[in-house]
Phi, psi and omega in degrees: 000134173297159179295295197317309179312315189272337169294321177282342178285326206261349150294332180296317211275333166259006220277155155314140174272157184304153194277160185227188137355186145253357090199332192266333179280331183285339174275316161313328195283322179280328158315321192276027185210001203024067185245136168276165166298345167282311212286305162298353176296308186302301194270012157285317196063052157213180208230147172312335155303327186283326185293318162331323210253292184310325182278347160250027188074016169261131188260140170297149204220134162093198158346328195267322168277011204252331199258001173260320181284328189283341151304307182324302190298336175304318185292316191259013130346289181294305167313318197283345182296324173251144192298168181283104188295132183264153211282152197243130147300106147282124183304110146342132136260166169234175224281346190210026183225339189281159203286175162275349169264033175278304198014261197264358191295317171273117178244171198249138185236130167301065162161116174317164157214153187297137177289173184258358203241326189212335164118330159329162162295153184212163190239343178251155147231114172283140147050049194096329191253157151272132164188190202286136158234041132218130187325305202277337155293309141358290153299331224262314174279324201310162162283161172287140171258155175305122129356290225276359169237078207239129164229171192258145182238169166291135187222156198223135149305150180277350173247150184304136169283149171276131202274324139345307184261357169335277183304340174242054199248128182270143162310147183262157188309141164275173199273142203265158177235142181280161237255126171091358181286175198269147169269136181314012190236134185251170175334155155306342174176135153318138196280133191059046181243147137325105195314143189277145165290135189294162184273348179288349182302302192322318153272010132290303181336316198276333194291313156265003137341287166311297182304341172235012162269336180253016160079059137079022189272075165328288191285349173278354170272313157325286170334306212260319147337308189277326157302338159229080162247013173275290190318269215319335187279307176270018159252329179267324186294344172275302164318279201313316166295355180237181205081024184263147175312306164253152166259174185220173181262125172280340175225063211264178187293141168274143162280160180303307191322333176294339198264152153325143174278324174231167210267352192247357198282192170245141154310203209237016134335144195220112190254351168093062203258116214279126155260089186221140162217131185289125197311271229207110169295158159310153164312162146081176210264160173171137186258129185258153182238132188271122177237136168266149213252123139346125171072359219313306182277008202230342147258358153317329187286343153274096146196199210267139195256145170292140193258339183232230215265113171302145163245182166281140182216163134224159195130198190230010145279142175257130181227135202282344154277025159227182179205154203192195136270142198205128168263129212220155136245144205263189178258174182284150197234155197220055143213036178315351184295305207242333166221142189282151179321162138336308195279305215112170149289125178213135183302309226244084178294192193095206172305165154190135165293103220243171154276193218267303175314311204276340189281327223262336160309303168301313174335332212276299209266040203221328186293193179300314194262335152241006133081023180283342173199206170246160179292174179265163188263143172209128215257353147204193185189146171237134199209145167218159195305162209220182162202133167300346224222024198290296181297331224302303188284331186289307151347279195301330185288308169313333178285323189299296155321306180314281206285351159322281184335302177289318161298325181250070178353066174271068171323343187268333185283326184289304187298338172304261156017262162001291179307329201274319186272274187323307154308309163341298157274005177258359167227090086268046134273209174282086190243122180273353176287349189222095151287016160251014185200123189243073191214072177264057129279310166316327167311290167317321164290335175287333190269353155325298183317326175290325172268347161310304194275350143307317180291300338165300187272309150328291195305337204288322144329319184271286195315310220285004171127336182260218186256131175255151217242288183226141187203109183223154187057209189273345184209020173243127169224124179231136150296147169210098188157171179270088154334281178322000191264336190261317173253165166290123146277130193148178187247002165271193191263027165244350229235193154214188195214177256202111183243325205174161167215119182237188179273095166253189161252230204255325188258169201243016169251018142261018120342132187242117182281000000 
């Protein structure tokens, strides 16, 4: 590119931006065109949540808006050119009754067809058959049937489900198939279709992508990897979510508690993050060993997250099929000699507001089987129904790349990785690197979580017998004792490694920072 060339690019890039719809017409335009929010997802290079979000009223911004007005515009072009095909309504999924194999199987037909299940006109066909997907349209014409020949089909509310309320939504009854009809479960694969890519492809692809766009330049291939690795993180996160069982809000309403206080400030969140050192060592001398904890966030990504728009509660009920933020007081804690508090260090006694991880820890460390403090008191909550298992395939595919990465000493692969999950969790709060996901409770919980599993690994060091020295942020712990007798030594995320060996003495203010 010429100096003039990058000059007319870099006049084009302030140039007015493109104009667009309105948020309700870019949803008509594309219904009215039967185009799904994945198929515009694909060809944007953005993920369906973000077409969600532009269609409800947040706008595209730089390059990206310029090539979304220009579908728009192509679309209603095209439409006043043809009579208007009426418009295909997409079923809500729901948060808890669709299978794991619906995904791309429901499709919509230009011309009703007989259902397989009552025989009626049907406007949809799942997995090939035509029928009703809602159940109760359905029920409402079928003829009567045997009982004994009922099978479960794919089903849609007839109303959006509240995604909130997900995890605690009783299953709905299955829908009956009359005797000789053909059944709604299709093959394991279509004969000559190609198996869909696993999400870890997505992380070799890109890694030799990078590695052949940059002539075999290991670290300008790292660099640009690592530069993107928030787009590259909510594209496997999106492969990974789908055919998944909940759906989630990628931008639901925040309660204040959630928000900055100031624009450089914090919320009033408590992520318990432990700064701790032990008051007085055993006599006499030790060499304490500093161990680093492998993964901290990339195994943080299991636990439980709320899946829609938190609500409100108050009282001193938990109820354990949601998650949230909980304003609490916590209990005292009396064995600050030997482990660090549950909370972190804090100045300031009374309420604080803590996460999902922290409640549930004290709870935890409040039972029968360790009896280490009382339970906390807790005086409201903003909580939305939850699931552990929200992150899981995006996890295990990262995890997986990881541990690829490391058996075949791929250094490149490894830091791309790192890179992809830790941004993750560190911008879906208020972040300008990541506009499709707006969840800092989530923020806050993994990293709760991460140091809850650090605490967790500190108690796990004191039962087996040895001396816990020190334990700060998500992944440093130093000991005094034969550790290996208690951990996997080793870089995967059940294992740990080795950081340092020091000297100490009888007091802990010869601890070496």
């Amino acid at each position: 590119m010429s100096d003039f060339d990058a000059i007319d690019s870099l006049l084009a890039s302030v140039g007015p931006e493109a104009a667009l719809p309105a948020p309700e017409q870019r949803l008509r335009l594309r219904e009215a065109a039967r185009l799904s929010k994945a198929q515009v997802a694909r060809a944007l290079g953005v993920s369906p949540s973000t077409v969600t979000g532009w269609e409800t009223g947040r706008d595209p911004s730089g390059e990206v808006r310029t090539r979304y007005a220009y579908l728009l515009e192509g679309l209603r072009e095209r439409l006043e050119s043809e009579p208007e095909p009426e418009p295909v309504v997409e079923p809500e999924p729901s948060s808890v009754d669709e299978v794991d194999d619906v995904g791309d199987d429901v499709e919509s037909l230009g011309s009703p067809e007989p259902c397989v299940l009552c025989g009626r006109p049907a406007r949809q066909r799942v997995a090939g058959f035509a029928q009703h997907l809602d159940p109760a349209e359905c029920e409402a014409e079928a003829p009567a049937v045997a009982p004994a020949r009922t099978e479960k089909v794919v089903e849609a509310p007839a109303a959006p489900a509240r995604t909130e309320k997900a995890a605690d939504a009783p299953p709905q009854p299955a829908a009956a198939r009359p005797s000789g009809a053909p059944s709604a479960k299709p093959p394991t694969r279509r004969a000559f279709q190609p198996p869909r890519p696993e999400p870890t492809d997505l992380v070799t692809h890109a890694v030799r992508g990078a590695l052949a766009e940059h002539h075999g330049d290991i670290e300008a291939a790292t660099a640009a990897l690592v530069k993107r690795a928030i787009p590259d993180a909510m594209r496997l996160l999106d492969e990974s979510r789908k055919g998944a069982r909940y759906d989630i809000i990628a931008h639901p309403w925040i309660p204040d508690v959630l928000r900055k206080q100031t624009a450089k400030g914090a919320d009033q969140i408590w992520e318990a993050r432990p700064k701790w050192t032990r008051r007085e060592l055993p006599p006499g001398e030790h060499e304490v060993t500093a161990l680093d904890i492998n993964g901290a966030y990339l195994s943080a990504l299991k636990t439980h997250l709320p899946l829609g728009q938190l609500e409100h509660s108050t009282g001193f009920a938990h109820d354990r099929r949601r998650a949230g933020v909980h304003l609490i007081t916590p209990p005292v804690w009396e064995h600050e000699d030997v482990l660090p508090n549950p909370i972190g260090n804090r100045d300031e006694p009374g309420p604080l507001w803590v996460t999902e991880p922290t409640l549930r820890l004290l709870q935890r460390l409040s039972g029968p089987k360790y009896g280490l403090c009382e339970p906390p008191e807790i005086h409201e909550s903003f909580t939305s129904g939850a699931t552990e298992n929200l992150l899981e395939k995006f996890r295990i595919a990262l995890k997986d790349a990881r541990d690829a990465a490391i058996a075949d000493g791929d250094e490149v692969t490894l830091e791309y990785v790192k890179a992809m999950y830790s941004k993750f969790v560190s911008t879906m709060g208020e972040s300008n690197y990541n506009r499709e996901l707006y969840r800092p409770d989530w923020m806050h919980i993994i990293r709760s979580q991460a140091f809850a599993n650090l605490w967790m690994k500190a108690y796990k060091a004191h039962d087996e017998g040895l001396a816990v020295v020190r334990a700060m942020g998500t992944d440093e712990l130093h000991v005094i004792g034969d550790w290996r007798g208690v951990f996997a030594e080793g870089r995967g995320v059940t294992e740990v490694k080795v950081k340092d060996t020091y000297t100490a003495g009888a007091r802990a203010e010869g601890v070496e920072d």
